[in-house]
N, C-alpha and C positions, 0 to 999 in steps of 0.2 A: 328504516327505523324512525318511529318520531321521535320528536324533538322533546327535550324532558327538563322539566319547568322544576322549581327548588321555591316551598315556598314554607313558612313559619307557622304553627298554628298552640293556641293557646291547652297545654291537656286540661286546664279545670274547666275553661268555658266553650272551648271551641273557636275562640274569635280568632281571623285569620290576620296574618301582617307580612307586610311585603319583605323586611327585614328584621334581624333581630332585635329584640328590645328587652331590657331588665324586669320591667316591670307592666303586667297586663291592664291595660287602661278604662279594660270591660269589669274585670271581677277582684281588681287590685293586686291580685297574688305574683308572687317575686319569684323568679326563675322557673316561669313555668312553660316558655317558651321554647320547644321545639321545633328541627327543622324537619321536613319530612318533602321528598320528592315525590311529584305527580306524574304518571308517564300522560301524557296529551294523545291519546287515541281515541278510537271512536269507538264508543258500548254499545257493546251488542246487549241484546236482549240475553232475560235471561232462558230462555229457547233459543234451539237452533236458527230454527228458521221464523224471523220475526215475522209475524200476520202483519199486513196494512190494517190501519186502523183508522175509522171514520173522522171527521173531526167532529165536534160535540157540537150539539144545536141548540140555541138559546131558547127557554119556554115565557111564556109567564106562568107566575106562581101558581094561578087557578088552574093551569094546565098537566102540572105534574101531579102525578098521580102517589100518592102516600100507601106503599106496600109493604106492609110488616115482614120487619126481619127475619130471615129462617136462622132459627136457631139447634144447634147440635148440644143435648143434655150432655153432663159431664159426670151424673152419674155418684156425685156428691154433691151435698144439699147446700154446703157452708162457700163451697165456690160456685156454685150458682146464683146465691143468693148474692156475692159481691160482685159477681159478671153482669146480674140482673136479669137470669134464667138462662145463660148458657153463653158459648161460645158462637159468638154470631157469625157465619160463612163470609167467608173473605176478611175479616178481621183479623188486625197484628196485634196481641196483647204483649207487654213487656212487664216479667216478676221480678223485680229487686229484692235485697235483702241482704244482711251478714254472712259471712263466709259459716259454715258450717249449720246454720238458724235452719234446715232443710227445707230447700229450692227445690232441687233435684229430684228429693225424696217425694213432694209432694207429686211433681209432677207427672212422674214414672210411675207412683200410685193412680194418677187421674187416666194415663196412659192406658193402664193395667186394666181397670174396670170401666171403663167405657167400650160400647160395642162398637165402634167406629174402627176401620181402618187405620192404625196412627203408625208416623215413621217417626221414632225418639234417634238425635242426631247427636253424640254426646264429643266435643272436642277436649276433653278433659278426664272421660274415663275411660278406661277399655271396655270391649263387649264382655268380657268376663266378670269384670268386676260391679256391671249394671247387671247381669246374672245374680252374682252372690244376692245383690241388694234384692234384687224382684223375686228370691225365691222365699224371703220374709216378709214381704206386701203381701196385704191380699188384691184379691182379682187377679182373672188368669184369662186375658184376653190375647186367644190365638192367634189375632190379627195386628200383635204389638211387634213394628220390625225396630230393630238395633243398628242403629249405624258410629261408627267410629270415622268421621271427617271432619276438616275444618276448612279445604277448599270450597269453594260455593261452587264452581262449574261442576266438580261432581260430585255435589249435593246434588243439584238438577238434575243431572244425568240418571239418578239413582230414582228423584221423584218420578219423573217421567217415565220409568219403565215400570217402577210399582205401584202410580198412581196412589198416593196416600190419600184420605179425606178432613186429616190433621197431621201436621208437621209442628214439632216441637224439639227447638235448638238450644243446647246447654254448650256453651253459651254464646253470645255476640260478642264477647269480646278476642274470643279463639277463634274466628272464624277472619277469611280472609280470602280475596280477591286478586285474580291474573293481572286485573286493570288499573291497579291502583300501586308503587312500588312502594311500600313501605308495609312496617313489619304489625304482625295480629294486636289488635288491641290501640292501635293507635287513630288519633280523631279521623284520618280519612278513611280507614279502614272501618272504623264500625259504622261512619256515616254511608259509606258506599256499601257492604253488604246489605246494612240495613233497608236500604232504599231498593235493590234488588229482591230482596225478601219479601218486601212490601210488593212492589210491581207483581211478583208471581202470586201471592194471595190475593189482589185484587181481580188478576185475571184469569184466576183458577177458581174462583169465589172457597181457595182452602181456607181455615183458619190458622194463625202460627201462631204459635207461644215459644217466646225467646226469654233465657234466663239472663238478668244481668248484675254486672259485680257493682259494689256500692264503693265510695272512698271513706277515709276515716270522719269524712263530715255527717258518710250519711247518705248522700244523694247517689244518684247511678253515674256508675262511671263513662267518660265519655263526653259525648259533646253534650250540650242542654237541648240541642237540636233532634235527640234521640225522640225525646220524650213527645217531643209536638209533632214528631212524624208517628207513631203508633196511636194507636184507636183508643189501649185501654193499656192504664198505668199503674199496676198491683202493688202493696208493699207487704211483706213477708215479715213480722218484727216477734223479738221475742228475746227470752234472756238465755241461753244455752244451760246455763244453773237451772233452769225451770224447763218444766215439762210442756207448758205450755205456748201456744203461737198464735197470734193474730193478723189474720188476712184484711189491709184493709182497699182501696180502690182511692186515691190521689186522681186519679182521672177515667174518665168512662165514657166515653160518646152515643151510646147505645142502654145508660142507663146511671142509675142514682151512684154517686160518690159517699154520700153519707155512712151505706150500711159496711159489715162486718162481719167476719167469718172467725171462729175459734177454733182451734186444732189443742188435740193433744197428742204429745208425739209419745209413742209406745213402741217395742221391741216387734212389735210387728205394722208399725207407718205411723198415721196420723190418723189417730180416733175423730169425726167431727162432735164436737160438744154444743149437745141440741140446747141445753138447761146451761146458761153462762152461770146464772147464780152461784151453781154448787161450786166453781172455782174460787169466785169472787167472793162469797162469804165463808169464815174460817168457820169450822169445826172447834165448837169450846164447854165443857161441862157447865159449870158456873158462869153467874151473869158475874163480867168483868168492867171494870172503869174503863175509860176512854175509846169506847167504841160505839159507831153508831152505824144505822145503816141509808143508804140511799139509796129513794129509786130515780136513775139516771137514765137516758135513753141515748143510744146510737143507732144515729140514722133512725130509721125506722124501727127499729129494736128493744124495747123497752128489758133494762137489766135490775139488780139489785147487788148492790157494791156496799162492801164494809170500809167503813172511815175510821180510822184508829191512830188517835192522839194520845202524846203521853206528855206532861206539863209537871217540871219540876224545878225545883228552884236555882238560877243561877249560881255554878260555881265561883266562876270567875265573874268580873268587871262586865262582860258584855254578855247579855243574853242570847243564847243563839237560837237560829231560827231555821230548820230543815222540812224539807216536805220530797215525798216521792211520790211521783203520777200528779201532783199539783201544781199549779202554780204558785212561787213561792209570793211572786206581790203580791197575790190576790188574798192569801194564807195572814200576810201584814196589814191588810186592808182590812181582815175580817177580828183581827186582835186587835186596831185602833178601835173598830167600832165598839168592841165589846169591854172596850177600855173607857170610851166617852160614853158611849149611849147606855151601857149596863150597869155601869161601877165596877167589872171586876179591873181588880189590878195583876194584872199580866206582865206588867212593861220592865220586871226585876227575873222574871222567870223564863228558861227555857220550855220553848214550845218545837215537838216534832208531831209532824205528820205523815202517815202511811193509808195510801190505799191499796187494799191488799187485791194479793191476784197479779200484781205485775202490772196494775191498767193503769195507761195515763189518761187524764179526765178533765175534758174541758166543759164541760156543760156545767152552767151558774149555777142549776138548779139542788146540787149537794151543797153550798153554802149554808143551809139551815144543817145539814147531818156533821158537817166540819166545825162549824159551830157548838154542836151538840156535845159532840166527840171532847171536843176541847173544857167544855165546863165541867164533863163527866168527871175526866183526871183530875183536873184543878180541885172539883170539889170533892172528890174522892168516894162518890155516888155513883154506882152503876146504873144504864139506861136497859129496859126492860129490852130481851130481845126478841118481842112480839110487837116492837113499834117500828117504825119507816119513816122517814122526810124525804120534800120535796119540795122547795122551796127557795127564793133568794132572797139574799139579806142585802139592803141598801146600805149608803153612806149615813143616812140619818138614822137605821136603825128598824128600820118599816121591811118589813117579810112581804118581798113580793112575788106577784104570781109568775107561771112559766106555762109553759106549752104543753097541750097533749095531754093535759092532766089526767084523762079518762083510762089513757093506755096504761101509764104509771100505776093508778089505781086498780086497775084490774092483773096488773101484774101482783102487785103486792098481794092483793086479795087471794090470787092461784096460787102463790107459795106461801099461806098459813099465818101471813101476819093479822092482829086482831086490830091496829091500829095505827093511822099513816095521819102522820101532821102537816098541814100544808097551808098555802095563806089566806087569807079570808075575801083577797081580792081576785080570788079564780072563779071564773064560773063553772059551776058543775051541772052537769047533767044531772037531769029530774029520774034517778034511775035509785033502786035500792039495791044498795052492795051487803055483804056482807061483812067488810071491815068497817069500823070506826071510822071519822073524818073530824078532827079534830081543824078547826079554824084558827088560826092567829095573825093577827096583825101587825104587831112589832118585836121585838126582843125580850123583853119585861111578860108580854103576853106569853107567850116561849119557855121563859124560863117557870114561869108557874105550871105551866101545863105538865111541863115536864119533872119540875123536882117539885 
């Protein structure tokens, strides 16, 4: 029997210590140290019988050859478009996300309608109860097996005889190894499966999709070490009050981080939603105060999101100041400016803002529609809802340009609007659209155009 080593390791960050300690020196958090034993033997592959393997030969760079990825379609448009056209062979992607936000769901759907061979590995539900679920997905791929394990040896045992062409594990953190003694879900055990998983998709060229738990900050649970050993790092976000879910890509080795996938989930899976617009802008009879619209871009995505502020006079002593999907400094930054550079007086009144749809939004370039939104209420004037911005607003007060302006523009123009505001410092393509392009320069130029 070997010899069996006792060693400390941190559950928030993974960092390891030779003895205990109160307080983690990597990630600051207080009693998060755990003991967890190593048995000291020697790993086997995850095959029987380990192949000799050549060692690797150094080239120079003009000598290797650049061979495009083979990729396996997935048979929906909205995870392809965030994988960057599919699941690339021998790739490990890891899904995070909230406990109930549907992981699983998705997955067992992508499962369901893809023509591939796939082995779904679930350590958390029974075979009956991924039944129930799959008998209200659609897709009805005959080639979809069920397995109920959390040991890895026979996982493998199970691969190898039915040869899968995708494997996908619910989840990494139920899953557990002979070689390691300690119990499922802890930093050696998901570091070790993990790395096993790995090694068999690399030399099986399968692709794996592993589902993972997130902690209450957020982040996946586990060592930080998960994340820089897998290829492609999904997040799954959304509010369980809402129908809706967005898929986005935190890391991608094989393709763009920027874009974005929308889901709506319905009593039979996850609808993809080709048109974000229709979520993102409300449904309203009459033209109302404090709303505006923006056109914003993810990734490569160009969207139209409703901005809606509501601006009313301090109760109390202090003004407050709320925003959802915004940033709240940036929300203060753009009420000083409209407070020095405009004349209005803001600085007695509460001010909230919402952008609707559930989406959080970091692109500058709705500063001009937040803006907008916000003088709407204040002035108690409605903005026409056939207009659009695009645009950022400076600390002096000067509307300036942003990116991509062409994409924006022809977005706005495909869904009906007759008129999009934008700065005067963009260059525009020599092209005839059919909206309006209305120019402006500073604030003051802004506010005329508009009221």
């Amino acid at each position: 029997m070997a010899k069996t080593k006792t060693t400390f390791f941190c559950q928030n960050c993974g960092t390891q210590y030779p003895k205990w300690v109160g307080k983690c020196n990597a990630c600051n958090e207080w009693n998060t140290i755990v003991e967890e034993v190593i048995q000291k033997e020697e790993k086997r592959n995850w095959q029987l019988s380990k192949p000799t393997k050549k060692a690797s030969k150094a080239l120079k760079i003009h000598e290797i050859s650049t061979l495009e990825e083979t990729r396996i379609p997935t048979n929906n448009n909205e995870l392809n478009r965030v994988l960057g056209g599919g699941l690339v062979t021998g790739s490990v992607v890891l899904l995070g996300g909230e406990p109930g936000i549907g992981k699983s769901t998705l997955l067992l759907q992508i499962a369901l309608l893809m023509q591939n061979k796939v082995l779904y590995v679930s350590g958390e539900e029974s075979q009956s109860q991924i039944k129930l679920r799959a008998e209200r997905l659609a897709g009805k791929n005959e080639d979809c097996l069920i397995l109920t394990e959390t040991k890895t040896q026979n996982i493998f045992k199970i691969v190898e005889n039915q040869q899968p062409e995708v494997l996908v594990i619910d989840s990494i953190q139920t899953l557990y190894t002979d070689y390691i003694e300690a119990s499922p879900g802890s930093i050696s055990q998901i570091r070790e499966t993990t790395a096993e998983l790995i090694k068999f998709a690399k030399e099986t060229n399968t692709p794996v999709v592993l589902i993972g738990h997130i902690t209450k900050d957020g982040a996946i649970a586990g060592p930080k070490i998960l994340e820089h050993m897998v290829d492609v790092v999904l997040q799954f976000e959304g509010d369980r009050n809402h129908s809706y879910r967005i898929l986005r890509a935190n890391k991608n080795r094989f393709g763009s981080t920027a874009e974005l996938g929308i889901f709506e989930m319905q009593n039979s899976g996850l609808r993809e939603v080709s048109n974000p617009s229709e979520i993102l802008i409300s449904e309203k009879d009459a033209n109302l105060t404090g709303s505006a619209i923006a056109a914003t871009l993810e990734g490569m995505r160009p969207l139209m999101i409703e901005v809606q502020a509501l601006v009313s006079t301090a109760v109390y002593g202090t003004p407050q100041r709320s925003a959802t999907g915004y940033n709240i400094k940036r929300l203060n930054m753009l009420l000083a400016v409209l407070e020095k550079r405009a004349g209005f007086r803001l600085g007695a009144k509460d001010v909230f803002l919402n952008i609707a749809g559930g989406l959080k939004v970091e692109d500058p370039a709705i500063d001009l529609a937040v803006v907008s939104a916000i003088l709407s209420s204040n002035e108690d004037e409605a903005i026409a809802q056939d207009i659009c911005f695009a645009a950022e607003v400076g600390l002096s007060g000067e509307i300036r340009a942003v990116n991509k302006v062409e994409q924006r523009i022809l977005e706005a123009e495909k869904l009906g609007f007759k008129k999009i505001i934008l700065s005067k410092y963009n260059k525009f393509p020599t092209k005839n659209y059919q909206i309006e392009i209305v120019k402006v320069g500073n604030m003051m130029d802004m506010v005329k155009a508009l009221f």
